[in-house]
Steps between C-alpha positions, in 0.01 A plus 500: 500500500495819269578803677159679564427843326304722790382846351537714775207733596337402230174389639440881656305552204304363222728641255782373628331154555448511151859604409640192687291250347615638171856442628413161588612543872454213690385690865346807498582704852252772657533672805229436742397752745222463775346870543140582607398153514573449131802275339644767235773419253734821493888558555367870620480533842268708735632800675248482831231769482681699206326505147755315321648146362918529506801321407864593482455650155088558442243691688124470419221599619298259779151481262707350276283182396668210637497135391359225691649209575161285418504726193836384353406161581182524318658689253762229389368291205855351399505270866815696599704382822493790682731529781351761757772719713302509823521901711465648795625426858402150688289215351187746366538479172557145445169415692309698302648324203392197611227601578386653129644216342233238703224725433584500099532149524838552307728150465766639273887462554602824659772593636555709851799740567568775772790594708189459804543143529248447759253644167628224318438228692121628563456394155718244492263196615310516159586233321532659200724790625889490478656719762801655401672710820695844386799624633643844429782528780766342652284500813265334351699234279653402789105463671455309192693201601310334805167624364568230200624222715175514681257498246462432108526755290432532120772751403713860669521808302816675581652808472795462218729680692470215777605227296772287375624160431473336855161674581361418179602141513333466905209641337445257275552237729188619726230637248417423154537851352756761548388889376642775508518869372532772355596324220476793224804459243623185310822473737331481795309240406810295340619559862248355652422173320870448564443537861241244457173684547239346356219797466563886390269760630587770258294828316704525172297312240832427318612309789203289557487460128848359539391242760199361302746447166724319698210197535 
């Protein structure tokens, strides 16, 4: 199979929904966060009661408007794949997933991500859903192992810095897809598809643009 271009983040907003269709990515990821009783499509996270949205690098204000998850989906007129990178503690999020895409009546390939695996596997009975289980640690690579031999997966996304040769290879002999990322510079993707990985999550344009010329 081609190795898959996913544009990373790029489904937080319109904009950027509109950037990777441009591109011609093949997935488009959003972050998924259950707040309020809403499904909102941010990397920004809350700060409890404080005013604010934050991340490592950005600080805005908490009236910032925020995109909705049935928004984006509405949104979309290109029928994107959209892989959505479930948040939040426990199974919450992934219900209420499910739950908004019965009550759109929504039968589109998607695809389901989140270091939370018991989120991914609340979606993962749709039948048009591929669950793909993340893995950004050592702890949780080595988690990763029995999870897969008990149930079917679609795909992993994995940290870079956990893989290699052998991993790659016992991957690919349990799941269809192997991602990974940050996958941000032309090396590290040459790296990568030498490893064997079969899907690059990255945020550089030139990068993903580099995946889709390879077809």
């Amino acid at each position: 199979m081609n190795t898959i271009a996913v544009a990373h983040r790029a489904g937080n907003s319109l904009a950027g929904l509109h950037l990777a269709n441009l591109l011609g990515a093949d997935v488009i990821e959003c972050d998924v966060h259950h707040h309020r009783g809403r499904l909102e499509v941010r990397h920004l996270k809350t700060a409890g009661p404080l005013p604010f949205l934050w991340d490592r690098w950005e600080l805005v204000p908490a009236s910032t408007p925020r995109l909705g998850l049935q928004e984006l989906l509405e949104a979309d007129a290109h029928g994107s794949t959209f892989m959505l990178d479930l948040k939040g503690p426990g199974s919450r999020t992934g219900v209420a997933v499910a739950r908004l895409l019965h009550d759109l009546g929504l039968r589109r390939r998607l695809l389901v991500c989140g270091r939370q695996w018991s989120a991914v596997e609340a979606v993962a009975d749709l039948d048009y859903v591929n669950p793909v289980l993340s893995a950004r640690t050592s702890r949780e690579l080595a988690a990763l192992w029995p999870r897969l031999s008990r149930r079917s997966f679609h795909g992993v996304s994995v940290h870079r810095s956990l893989l290699d040769l052998d991993v790659v290879s016992r991957l690919r002999s349990s799941v269809e897809v192997v991602m990974t990322w940050p996958i941000n510079d032309v090396q590290s993707l040459e790296q990568m598809v030498d490893l064997g990985v079969n899907a690059i999550i990255s945020d550089n344009p030139e990068v993903l643009m580099q995946v889709v010329s390879r077809r």
